[in-house]
C-alpha positions in Angstrom: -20.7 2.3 -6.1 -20.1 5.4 -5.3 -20.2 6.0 -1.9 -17.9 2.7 -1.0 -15.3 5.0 -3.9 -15.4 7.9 -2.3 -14.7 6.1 1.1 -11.6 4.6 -0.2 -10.4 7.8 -1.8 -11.2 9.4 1.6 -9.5 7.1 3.6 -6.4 6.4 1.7 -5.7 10.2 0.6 -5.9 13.7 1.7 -8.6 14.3 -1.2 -11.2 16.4 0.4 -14.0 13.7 -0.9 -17.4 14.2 1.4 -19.5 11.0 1.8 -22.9 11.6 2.8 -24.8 9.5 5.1 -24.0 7.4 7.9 -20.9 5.2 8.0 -21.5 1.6 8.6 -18.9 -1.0 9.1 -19.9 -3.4 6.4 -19.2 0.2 4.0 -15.6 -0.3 5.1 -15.2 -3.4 3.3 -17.1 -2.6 0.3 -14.5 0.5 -0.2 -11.9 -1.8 -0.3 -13.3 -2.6 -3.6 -12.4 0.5 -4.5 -8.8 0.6 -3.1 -6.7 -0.3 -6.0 -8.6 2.6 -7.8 -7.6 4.8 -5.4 -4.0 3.7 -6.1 -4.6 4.3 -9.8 -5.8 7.8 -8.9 -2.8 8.6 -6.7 -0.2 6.5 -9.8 -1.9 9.1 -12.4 -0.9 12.2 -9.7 2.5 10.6 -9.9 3.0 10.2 -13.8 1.3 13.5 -14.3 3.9 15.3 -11.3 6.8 13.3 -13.5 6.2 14.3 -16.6 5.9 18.2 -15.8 8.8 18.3 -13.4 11.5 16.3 -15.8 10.8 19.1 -18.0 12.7 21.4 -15.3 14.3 19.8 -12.8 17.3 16.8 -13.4 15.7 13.6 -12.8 17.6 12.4 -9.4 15.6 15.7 -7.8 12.0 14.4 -9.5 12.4 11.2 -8.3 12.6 12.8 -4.7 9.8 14.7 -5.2 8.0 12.1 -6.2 8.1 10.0 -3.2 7.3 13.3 -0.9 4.5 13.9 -3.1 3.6 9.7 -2.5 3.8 11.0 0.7 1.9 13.9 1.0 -1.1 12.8 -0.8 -1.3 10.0 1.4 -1.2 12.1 4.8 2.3 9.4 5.3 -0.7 7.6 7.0 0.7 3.8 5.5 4.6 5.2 6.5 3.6 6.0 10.3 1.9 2.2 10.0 5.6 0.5 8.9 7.1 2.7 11.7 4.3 1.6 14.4 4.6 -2.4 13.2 8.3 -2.5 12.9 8.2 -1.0 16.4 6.2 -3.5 17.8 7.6 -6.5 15.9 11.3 -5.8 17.3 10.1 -4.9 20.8 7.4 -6.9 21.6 8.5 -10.4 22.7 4.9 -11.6 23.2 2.1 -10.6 21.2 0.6 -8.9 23.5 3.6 -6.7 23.9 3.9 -6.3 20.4 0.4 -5.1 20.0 0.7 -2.4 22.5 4.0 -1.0 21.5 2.1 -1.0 18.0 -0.9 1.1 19.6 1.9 4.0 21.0 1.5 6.8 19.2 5.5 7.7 19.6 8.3 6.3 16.9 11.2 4.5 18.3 14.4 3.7 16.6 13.2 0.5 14.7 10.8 2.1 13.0 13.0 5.2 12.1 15.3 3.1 10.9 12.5 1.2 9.0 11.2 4.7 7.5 14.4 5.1 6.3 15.2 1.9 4.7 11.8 2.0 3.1 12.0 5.6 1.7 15.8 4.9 0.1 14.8 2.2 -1.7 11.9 3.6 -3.2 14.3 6.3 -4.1 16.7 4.1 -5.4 14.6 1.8 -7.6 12.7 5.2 -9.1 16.6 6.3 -9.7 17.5 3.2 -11.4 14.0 2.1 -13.5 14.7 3.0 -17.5 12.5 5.1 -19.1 10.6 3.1 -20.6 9.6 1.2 -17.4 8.9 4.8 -15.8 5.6 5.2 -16.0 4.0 1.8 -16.0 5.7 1.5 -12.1 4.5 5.0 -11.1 1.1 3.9 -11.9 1.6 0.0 -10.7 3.0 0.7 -7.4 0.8 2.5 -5.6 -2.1 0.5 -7.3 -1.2 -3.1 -6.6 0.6 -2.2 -2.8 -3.2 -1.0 -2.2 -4.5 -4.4 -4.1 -2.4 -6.3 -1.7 -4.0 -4.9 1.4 -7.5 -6.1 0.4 -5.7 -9.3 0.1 -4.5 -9.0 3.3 -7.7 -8.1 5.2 -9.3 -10.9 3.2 -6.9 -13.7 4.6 -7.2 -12.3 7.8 -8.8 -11.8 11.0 -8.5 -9.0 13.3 -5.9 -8.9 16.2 -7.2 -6.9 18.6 -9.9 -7.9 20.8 -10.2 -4.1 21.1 -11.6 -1.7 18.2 -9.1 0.0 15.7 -8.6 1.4 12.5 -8.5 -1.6 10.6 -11.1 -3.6 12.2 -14.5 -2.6 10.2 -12.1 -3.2 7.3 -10.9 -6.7 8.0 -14.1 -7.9 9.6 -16.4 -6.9 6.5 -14.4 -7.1 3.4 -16.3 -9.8 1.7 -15.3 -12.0 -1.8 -17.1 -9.9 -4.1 -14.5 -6.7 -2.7 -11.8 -9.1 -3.5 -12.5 -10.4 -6.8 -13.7 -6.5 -8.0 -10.0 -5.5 -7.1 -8.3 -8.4 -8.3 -9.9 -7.9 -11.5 -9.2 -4.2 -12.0 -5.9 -4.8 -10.5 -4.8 -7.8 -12.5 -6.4 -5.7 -16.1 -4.5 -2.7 -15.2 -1.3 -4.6 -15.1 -1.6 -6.1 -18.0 -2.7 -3.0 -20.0 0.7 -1.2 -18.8 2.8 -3.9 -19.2 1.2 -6.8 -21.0 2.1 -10.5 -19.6 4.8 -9.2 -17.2 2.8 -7.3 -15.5 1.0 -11.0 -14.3 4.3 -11.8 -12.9 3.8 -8.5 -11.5 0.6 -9.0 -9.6 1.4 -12.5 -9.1 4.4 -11.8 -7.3 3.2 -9.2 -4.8 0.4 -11.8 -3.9 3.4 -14.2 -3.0 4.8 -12.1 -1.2 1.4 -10.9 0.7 0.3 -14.4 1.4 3.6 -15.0 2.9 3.1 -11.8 5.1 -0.2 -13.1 6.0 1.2 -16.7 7.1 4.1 -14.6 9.2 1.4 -12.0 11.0 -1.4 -14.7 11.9 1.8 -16.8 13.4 3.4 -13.3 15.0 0.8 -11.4 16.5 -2.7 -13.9 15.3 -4.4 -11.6 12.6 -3.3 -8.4 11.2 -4.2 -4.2 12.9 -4.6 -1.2 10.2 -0.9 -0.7 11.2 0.2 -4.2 9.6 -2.1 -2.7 6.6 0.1 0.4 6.3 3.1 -1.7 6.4 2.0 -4.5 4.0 1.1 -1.1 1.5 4.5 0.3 2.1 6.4 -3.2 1.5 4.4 -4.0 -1.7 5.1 -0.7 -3.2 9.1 -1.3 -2.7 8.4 -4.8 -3.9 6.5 -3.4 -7.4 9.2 -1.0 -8.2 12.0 -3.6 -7.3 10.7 -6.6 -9.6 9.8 -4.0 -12.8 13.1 -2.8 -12.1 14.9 -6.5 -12.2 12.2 -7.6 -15.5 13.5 -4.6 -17.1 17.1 -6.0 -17.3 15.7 -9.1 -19.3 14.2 -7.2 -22.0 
């Protein structure tokens, strides 16, 4: 157990975590296991970085903070995946041309824009969450986006006929990985916020399946950029329905 944890921490942030021994692709998938911890880990960095920074600093500055820190700690490796798909998605008429403007390393305007659109809301919704819904979407949001991509890799196959990052992941995440972060996933929800935070998780797996259904259809499977991008989505999508079930309290 804890080599495919330290895998997933490793992969998904900037931790200096060392993993000894060989790396096989069928480790890939048992990290992803793990990957909705690793979102609990980076949530707790959050809360903790909120609560001693609203101490000092007005809250509109924290919340900004907050998101570079999301940021930083993840090495912006899921925010240059958005940029890459959204790329790809409005410039490639074909798959084919989709996939390779995906695979260029260089961000055109769609996926600025993108990394723009993504970022304010995040800012927004953080802005606009009461109090008392604060802490429960610092920790859910980073946790459930990462939930989702197991989900993801699980419904789907691999679009490239060629290696990438995301193969060994899509290729060997198996049932067990899924139903070990669904579980952890769907108890930490409803720990923070007790039966809403089912609609929680059961919204973001709407909304992933329907991504799913659209990226099989678009490009026939999913890369690790679509991964990134299915993370970054999900965590705008958390923060936006807590936000809209805290009105109906």
């Amino acid at each position: 157990m804890i080599k495919p944890l330290f895998i997933a921490l490793g992969f998904l942030t900037v931790l200096p975590i060392p993993v000894k021994g060989e790396l096989r692709p069928a480790d890939m998938g048992k990290a992803m296991a793990f990957f909705p911890v690793a979102g609990a880990v980076i949530g707790g960095v959050l809360v903790s970085a909120d609560i001693v920074l609203s101490s000092i600093l007005p809250g509109a500055v924290v919340n900004f903070i907050l998101i570079a820190v999301l940021a930083l700690i993840t090495g912006g490796i899921h925010l240059d995946g958005l940029a890459d798909t959204c790329d790809g998605l409005y410039g490639g008429k074909t798959r084919e041309d989709a996939l390779s403007i995906m695979k260029d390393s260089r961000v055109g305007a769609i996926g600025a824009v993108s990394l723009i659109i993504i970022i304010g809301l995040k800012y927004t919704a953080l802005l606009s969450l009461p109090h008392g819904s604060k802490y429960a979407a610092l920790l859910l949001m980073p946790l459930l986006s990462r939930w989702s991509m197991v989900l993801t890799a699980f419904l789907s196959v691999y679009a490239r006929m060629s290696g990438g990052t995301g193969k060994d992941f899509v290729e060997t995440v198996s049932p067990l990985s899924l139903l070990t972060a669904t579980i952890f996933a769907s108890a930490t929800a409803g720990v923070m916020m007790g039966w809403r935070g089912g609609l929680v998780i059961s919204f973001i797996g709407g909304i992933t399946l329907i991504g799913v259904i659209y990226f099989k259809k678009r490009l026939g499977g999913v890369t690790g950029d679509v991964l990134g991008a299915v993370n970054e989505v999900n965590e705008v999508m958390v923060l936006l329905v807590i936000l809209v079930m805290s009105q109906f309290k």
